[in-house]
Z-matrix of the N, CA and C atoms (Angstrom, degrees):
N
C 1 1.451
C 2 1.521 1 107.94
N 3 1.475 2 114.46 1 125.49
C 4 1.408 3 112.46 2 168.92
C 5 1.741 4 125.00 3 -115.67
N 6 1.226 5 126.22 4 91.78
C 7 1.324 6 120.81 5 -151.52
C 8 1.611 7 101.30 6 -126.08
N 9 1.039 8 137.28 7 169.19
C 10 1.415 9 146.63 8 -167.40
C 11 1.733 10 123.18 9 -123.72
N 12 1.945 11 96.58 10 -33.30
C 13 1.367 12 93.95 11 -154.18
C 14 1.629 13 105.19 12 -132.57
N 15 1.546 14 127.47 13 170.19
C 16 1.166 15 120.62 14 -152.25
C 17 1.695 16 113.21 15 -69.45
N 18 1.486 17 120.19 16 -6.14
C 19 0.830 18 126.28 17 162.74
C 20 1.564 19 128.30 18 -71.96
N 21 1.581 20 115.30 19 -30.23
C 22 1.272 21 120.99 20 162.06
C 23 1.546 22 123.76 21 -55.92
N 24 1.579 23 99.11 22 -24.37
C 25 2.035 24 90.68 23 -166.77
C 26 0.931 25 154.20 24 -30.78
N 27 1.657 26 88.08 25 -43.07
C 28 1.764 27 123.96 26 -164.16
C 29 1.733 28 82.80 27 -83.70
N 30 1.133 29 129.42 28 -62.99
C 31 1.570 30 121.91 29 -170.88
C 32 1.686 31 109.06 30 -51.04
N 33 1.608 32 116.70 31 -56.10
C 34 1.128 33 119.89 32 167.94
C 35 1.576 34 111.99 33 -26.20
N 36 1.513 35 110.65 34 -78.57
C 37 1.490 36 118.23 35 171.53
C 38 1.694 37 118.12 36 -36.65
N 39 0.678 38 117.15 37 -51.54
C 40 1.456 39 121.29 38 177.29
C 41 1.513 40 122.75 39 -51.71
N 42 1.407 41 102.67 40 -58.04
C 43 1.618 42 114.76 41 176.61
C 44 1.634 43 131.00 42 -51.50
N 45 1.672 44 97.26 43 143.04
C 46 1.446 45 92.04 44 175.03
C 47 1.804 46 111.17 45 -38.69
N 48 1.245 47 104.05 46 -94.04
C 49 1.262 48 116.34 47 147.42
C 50 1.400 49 160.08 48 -35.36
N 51 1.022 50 145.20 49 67.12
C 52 1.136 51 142.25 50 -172.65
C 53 1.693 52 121.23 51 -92.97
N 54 1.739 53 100.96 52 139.37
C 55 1.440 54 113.19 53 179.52
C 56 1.121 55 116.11 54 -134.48
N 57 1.505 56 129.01 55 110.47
C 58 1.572 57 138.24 56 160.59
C 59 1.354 58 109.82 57 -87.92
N 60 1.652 59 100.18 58 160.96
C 61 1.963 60 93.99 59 164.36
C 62 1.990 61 88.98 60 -118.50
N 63 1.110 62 101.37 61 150.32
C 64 1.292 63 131.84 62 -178.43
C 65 1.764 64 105.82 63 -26.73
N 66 1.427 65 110.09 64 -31.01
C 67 1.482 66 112.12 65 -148.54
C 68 1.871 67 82.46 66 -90.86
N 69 1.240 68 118.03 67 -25.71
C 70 1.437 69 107.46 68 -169.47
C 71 1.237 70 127.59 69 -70.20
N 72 1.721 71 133.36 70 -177.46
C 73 1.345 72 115.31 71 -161.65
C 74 1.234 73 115.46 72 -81.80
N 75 1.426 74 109.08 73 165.77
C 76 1.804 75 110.22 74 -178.34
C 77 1.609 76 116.09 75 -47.46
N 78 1.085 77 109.83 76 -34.64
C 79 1.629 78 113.63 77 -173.20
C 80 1.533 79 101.23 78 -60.65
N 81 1.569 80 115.13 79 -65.11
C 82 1.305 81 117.56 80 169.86
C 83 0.874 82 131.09 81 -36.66
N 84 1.180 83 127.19 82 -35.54
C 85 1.889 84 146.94 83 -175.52
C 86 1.324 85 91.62 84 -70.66
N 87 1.588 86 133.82 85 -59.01
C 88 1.337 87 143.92 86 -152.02
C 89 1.380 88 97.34 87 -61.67
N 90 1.765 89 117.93 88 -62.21
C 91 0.947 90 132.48 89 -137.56
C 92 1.787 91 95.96 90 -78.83
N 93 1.531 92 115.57 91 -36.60
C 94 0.951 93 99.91 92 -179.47
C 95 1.334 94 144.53 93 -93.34
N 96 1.505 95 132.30 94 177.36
C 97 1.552 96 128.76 95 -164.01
C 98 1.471 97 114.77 96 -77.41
N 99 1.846 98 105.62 97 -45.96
C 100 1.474 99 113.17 98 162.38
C 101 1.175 100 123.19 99 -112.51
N 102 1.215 101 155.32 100 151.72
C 103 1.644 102 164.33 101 131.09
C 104 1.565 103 104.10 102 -80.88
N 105 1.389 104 87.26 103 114.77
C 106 1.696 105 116.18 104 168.65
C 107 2.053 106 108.64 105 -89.90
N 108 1.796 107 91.66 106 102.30
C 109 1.185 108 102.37 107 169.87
C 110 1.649 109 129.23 108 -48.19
N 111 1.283 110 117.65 109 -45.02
C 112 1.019 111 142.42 110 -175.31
C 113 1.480 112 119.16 111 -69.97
N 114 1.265 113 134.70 112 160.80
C 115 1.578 114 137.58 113 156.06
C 116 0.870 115 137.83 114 -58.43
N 117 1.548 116 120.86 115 -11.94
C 118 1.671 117 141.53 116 -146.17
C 119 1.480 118 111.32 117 -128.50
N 120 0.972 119 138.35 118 152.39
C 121 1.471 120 148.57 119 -140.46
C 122 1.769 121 99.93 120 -124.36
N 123 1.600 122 92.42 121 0.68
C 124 1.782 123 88.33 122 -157.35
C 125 1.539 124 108.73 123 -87.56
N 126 1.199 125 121.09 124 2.67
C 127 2.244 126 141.82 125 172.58
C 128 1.526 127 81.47 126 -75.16
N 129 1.198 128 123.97 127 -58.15
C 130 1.685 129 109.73 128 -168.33
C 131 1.281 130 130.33 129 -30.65
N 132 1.708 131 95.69 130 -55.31
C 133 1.594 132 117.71 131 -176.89
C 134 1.741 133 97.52 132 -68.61
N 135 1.483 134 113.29 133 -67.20
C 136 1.221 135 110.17 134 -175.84
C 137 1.881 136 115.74 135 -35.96
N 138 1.558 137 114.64 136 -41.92
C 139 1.408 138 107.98 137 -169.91
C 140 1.488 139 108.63 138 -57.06
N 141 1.783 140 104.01 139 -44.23
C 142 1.411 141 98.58 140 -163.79
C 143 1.938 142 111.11 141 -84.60
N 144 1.026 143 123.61 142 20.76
C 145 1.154 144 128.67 143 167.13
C 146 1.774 145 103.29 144 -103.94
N 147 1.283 146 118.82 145 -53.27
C 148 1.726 147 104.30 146 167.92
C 149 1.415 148 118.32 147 -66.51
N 150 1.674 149 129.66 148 -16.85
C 151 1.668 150 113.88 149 133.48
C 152 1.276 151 125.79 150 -39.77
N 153 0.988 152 127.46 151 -82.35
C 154 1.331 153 131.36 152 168.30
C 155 1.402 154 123.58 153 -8.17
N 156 1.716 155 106.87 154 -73.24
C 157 1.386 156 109.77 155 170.72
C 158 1.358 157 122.42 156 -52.94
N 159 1.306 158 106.57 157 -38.14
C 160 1.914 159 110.26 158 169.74
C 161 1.308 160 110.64 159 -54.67
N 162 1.436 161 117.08 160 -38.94
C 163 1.463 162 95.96 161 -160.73
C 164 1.272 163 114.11 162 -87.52
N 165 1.615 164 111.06 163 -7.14
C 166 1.757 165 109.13 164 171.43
C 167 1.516 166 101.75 165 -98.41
N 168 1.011 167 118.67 166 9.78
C 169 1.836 168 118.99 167 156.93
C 170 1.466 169 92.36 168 -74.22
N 171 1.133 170 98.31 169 -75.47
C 172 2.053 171 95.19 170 -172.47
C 173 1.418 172 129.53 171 -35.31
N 174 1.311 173 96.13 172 -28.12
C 175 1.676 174 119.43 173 -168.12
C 176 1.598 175 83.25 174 -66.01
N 177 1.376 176 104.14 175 -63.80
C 178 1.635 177 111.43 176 -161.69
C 179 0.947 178 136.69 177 -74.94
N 180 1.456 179 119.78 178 -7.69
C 181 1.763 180 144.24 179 149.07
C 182 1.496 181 108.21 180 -57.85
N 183 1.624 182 110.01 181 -39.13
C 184 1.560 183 88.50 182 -161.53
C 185 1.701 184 94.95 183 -96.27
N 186 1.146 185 125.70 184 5.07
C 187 1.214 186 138.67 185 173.70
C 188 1.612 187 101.59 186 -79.75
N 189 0.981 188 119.94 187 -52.50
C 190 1.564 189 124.27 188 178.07
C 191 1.491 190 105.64 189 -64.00
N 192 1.441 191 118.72 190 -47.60
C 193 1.123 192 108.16 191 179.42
C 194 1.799 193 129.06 192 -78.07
N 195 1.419 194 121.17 193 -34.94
C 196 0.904 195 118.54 194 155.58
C 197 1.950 196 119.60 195 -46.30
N 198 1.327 197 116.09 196 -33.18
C 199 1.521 198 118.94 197 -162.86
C 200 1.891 199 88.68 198 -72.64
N 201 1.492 200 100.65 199 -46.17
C 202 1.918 201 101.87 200 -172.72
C 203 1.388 202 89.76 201 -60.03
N 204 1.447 203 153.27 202 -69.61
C 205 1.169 204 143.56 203 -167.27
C 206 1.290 205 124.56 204 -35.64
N 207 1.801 206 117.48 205 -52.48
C 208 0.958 207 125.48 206 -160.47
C 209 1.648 208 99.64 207 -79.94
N 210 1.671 209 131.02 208 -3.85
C 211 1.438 210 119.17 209 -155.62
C 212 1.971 211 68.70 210 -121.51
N 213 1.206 212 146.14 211 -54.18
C 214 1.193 213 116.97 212 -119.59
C 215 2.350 214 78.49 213 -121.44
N 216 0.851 215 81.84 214 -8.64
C 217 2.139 216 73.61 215 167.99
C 218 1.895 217 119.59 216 -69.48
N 219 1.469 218 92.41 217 -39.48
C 220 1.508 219 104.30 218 168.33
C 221 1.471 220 107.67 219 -71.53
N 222 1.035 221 118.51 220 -58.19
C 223 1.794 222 101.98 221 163.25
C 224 1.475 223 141.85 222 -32.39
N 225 1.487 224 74.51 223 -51.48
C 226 1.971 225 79.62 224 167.63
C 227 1.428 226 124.65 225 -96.03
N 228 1.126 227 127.26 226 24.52
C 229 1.436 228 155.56 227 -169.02
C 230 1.588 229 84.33 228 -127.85
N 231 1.132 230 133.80 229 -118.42
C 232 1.513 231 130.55 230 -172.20
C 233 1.544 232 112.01 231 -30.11
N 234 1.417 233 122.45 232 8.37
C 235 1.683 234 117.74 233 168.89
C 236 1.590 235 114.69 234 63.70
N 237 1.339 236 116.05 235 19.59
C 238 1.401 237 109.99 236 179.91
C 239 1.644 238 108.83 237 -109.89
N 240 1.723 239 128.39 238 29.64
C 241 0.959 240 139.91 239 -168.34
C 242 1.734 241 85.93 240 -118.56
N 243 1.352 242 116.89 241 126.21
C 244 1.656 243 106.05 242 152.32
C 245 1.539 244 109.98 243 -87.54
N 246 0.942 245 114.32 244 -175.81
C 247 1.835 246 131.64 245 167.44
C 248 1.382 247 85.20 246 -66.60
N 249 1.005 248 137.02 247 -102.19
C 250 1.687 249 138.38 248 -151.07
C 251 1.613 250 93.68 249 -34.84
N 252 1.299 251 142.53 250 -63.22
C 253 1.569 252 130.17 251 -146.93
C 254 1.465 253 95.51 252 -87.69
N 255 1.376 254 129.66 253 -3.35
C 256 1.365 255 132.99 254 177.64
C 257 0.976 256 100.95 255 -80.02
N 258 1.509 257 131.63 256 -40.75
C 259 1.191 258 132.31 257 -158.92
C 260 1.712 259 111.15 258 -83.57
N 261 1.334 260 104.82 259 -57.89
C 262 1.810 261 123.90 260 166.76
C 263 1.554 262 97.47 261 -37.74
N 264 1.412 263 106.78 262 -49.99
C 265 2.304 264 96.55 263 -164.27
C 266 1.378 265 89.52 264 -79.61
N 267 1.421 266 158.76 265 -37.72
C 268 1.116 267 134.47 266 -153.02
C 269 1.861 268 96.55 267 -86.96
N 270 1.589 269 103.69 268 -25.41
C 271 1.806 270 79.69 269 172.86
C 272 1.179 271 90.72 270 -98.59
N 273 1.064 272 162.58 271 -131.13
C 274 1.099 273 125.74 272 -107.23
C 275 1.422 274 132.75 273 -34.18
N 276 1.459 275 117.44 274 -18.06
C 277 1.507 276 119.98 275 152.44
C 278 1.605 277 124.58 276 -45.29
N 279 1.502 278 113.84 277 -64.49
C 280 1.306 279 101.87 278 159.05
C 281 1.698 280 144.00 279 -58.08
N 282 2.221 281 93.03 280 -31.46
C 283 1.454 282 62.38 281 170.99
C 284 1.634 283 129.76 282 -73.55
N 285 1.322 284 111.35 283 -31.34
C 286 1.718 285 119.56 284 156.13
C 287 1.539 286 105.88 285 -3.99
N 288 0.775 287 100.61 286 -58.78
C 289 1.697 288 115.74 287 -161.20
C 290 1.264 289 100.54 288 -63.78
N 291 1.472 290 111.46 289 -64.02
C 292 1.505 291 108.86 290 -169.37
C 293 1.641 292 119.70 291 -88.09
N 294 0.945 293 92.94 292 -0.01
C 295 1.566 294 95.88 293 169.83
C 296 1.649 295 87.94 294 -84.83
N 297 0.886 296 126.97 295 -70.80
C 298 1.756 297 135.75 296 -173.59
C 299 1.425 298 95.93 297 -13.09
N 300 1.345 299 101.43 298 -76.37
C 301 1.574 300 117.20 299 176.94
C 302 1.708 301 136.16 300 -27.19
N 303 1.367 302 87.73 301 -50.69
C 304 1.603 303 106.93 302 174.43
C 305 1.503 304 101.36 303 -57.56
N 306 1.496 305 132.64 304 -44.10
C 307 1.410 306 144.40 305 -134.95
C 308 2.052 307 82.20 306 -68.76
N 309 1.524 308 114.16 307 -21.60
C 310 1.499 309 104.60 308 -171.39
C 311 1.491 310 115.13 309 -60.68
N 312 1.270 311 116.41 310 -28.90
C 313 1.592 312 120.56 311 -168.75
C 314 1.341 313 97.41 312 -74.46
């Protein structure tokens, strides 16, 4: 929701999302998630495209992580995991992840 004025609030409040620009009323400002410094409408488009990209980051973390689960649980269930190589695959599991993650910027 992107609204400005005291009539927007209650929607503002409500929404996943919320977007004011700076110039609108305090309630609006309060209510919402971001305040757009600027005059221009054009952070809107940009936000919901770095949603986007986030959410197929997320997609693809838990894809990575489910895939490490599904290869290295049977390992450690059949006892052919020590503590030390348990330890090495689960970081490199995370870092996977967070390197993945970073790839958004």
């Amino acid at each position: 929701m992107v609204g400005d004025g005291l009539n927007d609030t209650a929607a503002l409040a409500a929404a996943h999302v919320a977007i004011s620009p700076a110039s609108a009323l305090d309630a609006a400002r309060v209510a919402s998630d971001i305040v757009l410094l600027g005059n221009d409408l054009a952070p809107v488009a940009e936000a919901l495209e770095v949603s986007r990209r986030a959410r197929l980051r997320i997609k693809e973390n838990f894809a990575i992580s489910a895939g490490y689960n599904v290869i290295a649980v049977p390992f450690a269930i059949m006892g052919y995991a020590t503590p030390l190589l348990a330890a090495l695959a689960m970081s490199i599991s995370s870092i996977t992840v967070t390197l993945n993650a970073l790839r958004l910027r």
